[in-house]
DRENBADO-491628 format. One record per residue (C-alpha): x, y, z. Coordinates in nm, 2 decimals, padded with zeros to 4 digits. Layout:
% DRENBADO-491628
<<X, Y, Z>>;
...
***
This chain:
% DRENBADO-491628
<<-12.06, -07.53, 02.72>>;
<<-11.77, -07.43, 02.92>>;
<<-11.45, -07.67, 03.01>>;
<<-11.47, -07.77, 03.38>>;
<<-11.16, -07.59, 03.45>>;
<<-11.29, -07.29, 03.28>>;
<<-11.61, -07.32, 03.56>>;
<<-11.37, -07.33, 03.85>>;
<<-11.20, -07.05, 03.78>>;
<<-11.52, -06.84, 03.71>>;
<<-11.65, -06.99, 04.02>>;
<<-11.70, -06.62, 04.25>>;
<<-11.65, -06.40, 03.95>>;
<<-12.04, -06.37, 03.90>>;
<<-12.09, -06.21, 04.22>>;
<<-11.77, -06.05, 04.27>>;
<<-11.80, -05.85, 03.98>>;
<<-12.15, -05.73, 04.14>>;
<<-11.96, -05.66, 04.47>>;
<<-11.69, -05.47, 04.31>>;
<<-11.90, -05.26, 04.04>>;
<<-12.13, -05.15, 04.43>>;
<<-11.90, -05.10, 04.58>>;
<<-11.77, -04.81, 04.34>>;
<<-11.43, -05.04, 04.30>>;
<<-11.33, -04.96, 04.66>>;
<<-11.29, -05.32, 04.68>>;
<<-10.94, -05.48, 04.51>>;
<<-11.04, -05.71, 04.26>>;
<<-10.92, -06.03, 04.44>>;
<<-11.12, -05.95, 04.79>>;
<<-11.40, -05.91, 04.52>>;
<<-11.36, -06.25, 04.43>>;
<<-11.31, -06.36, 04.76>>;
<<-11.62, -06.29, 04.88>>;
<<-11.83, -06.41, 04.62>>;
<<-11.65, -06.74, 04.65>>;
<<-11.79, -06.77, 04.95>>;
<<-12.14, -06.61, 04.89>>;
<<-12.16, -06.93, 04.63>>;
<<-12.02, -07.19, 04.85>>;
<<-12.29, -07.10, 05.13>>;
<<-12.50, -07.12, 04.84>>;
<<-12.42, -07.42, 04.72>>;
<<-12.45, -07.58, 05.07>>;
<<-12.75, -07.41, 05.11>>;
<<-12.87, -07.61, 04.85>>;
<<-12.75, -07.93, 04.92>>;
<<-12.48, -07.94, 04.71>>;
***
């Protein structure tokens, strides 16, 4: 099981990896991230959490 620091900082990765790989790496790596930080926050509070 992963540390809860190691789950913050993978927190967006999951789906900013999918972004970036889509988008043929026309997206920086970071804006990647970015947005799928905030695709899991809405998520998240989507989901009450």
């Amino acid at each position: 099981m992963e540390s809860n620091l190691r789950q913050i900082l993978n927190l967006g990765h999951t789906a900013g990896r999918a972004l970036e790989a889509l988008s043929g790496y026309e997206l920086l790596h970071g804006e990647a991230i970015a947005i799928g930080l905030s695709i899991q926050v809405q998520l998240a509070e989507h989901l009450g959490m």
